[in-house]
C-alpha positions in Angstrom: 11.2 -31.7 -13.4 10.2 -32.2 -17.0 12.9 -34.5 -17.8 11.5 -36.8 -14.6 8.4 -37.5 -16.9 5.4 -38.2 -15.7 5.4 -39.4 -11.7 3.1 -39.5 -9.3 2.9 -37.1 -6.2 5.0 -39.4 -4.1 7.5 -39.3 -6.0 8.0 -35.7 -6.0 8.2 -35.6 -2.2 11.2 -35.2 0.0 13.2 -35.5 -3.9 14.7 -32.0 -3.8 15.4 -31.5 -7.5 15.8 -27.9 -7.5 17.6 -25.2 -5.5 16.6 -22.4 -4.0 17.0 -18.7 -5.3 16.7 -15.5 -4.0 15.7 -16.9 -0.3 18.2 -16.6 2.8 19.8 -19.4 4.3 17.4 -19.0 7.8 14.6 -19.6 5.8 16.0 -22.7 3.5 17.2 -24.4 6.9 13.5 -23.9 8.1 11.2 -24.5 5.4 13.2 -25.9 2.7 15.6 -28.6 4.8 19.0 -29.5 2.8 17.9 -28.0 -0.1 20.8 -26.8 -2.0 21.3 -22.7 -2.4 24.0 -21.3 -4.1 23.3 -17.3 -3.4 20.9 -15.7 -0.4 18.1 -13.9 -0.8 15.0 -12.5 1.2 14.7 -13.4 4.9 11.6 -14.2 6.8 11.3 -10.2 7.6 11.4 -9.5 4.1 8.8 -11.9 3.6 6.5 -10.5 6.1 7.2 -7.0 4.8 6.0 -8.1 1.2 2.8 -10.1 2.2 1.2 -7.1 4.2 2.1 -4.2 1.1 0.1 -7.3 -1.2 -2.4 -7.3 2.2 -2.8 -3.7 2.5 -3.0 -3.3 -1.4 -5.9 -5.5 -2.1 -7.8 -4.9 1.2 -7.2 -1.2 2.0 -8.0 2.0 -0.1 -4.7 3.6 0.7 -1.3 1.1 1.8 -1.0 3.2 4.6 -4.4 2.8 5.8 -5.3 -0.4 7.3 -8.7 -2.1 6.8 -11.1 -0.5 8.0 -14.7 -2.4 8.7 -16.5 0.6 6.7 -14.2 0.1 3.5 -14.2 -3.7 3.2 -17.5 -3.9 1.9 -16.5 -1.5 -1.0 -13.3 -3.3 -2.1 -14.5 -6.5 -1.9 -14.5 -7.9 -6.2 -12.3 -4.9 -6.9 -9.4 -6.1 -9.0 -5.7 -6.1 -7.3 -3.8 -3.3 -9.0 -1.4 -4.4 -11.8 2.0 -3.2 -11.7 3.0 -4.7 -14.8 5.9 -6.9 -13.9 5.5 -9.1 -16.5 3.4 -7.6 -18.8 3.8 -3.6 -20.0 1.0 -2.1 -18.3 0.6 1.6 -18.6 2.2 3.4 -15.4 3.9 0.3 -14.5 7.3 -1.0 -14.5 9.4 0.1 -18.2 10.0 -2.6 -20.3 12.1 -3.3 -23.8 9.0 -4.1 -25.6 6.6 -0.8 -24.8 4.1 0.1 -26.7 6.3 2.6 -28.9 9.0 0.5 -29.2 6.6 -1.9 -31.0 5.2 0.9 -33.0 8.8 2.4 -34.5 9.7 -1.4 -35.1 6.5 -1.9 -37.1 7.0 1.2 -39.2 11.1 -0.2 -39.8 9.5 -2.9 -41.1 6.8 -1.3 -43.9 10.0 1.0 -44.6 12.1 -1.9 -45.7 9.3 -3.7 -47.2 9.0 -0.5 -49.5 12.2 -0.3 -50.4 12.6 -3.6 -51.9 
């Protein structure tokens, strides 16, 4: 879309400049009519099953537990768990870049720098 420049809403609508990826065909022919898709992806069960783990995470104390009336009160400004997807986040998901990665390549670098 940044090559379009600047356009207004309108413009945008009904334009389908992008494809789909990572959703099944059921669900482009539904929500996403004659938008181009190239490979498959999550159908609308898959869907449902992610939005109620991301329900039960923020609004229950356990994801097996549902919400109970006596527990909302205490959850509610509690921050959503992190996973660390994107970001390293201690118990999360690995990444390249972790923590002690960073470290060794830092003391690589002051070893070089001293042997010059």
């Amino acid at each position: 879309m940044a090559k379009m420049g600047i356009s207004t809403l309108q413009s945008y609508k009904s334009a389908q400049i992008f494809e789909a990826v990572g959703l099944s065909q059921s669900v482009i022919d539904k929500c996403f009519v004659g938008t181009a898709s190239r490979i498959g992806g999550a159908n609308f069960d898959v869907l449902a099953h992610e939005i109620i783990l991301r329900h039960q995470l923020a609004y229950s104390i356990s994801p097996s537990i549902g919400l109970q009336s006596h527990q909302s009160e205490e959850k509610i400004g509690l921050p959503i768990e992190n996973p660390g997807f994107y970001h390293w986040r201690s118990g999360g998901e690995n990444h390249m870049n972790d923590p002690d990665t960073i470290a060794y390549l830092q003391v690589s670098g002051d070893m070089i720098i001293c042997q010059t």
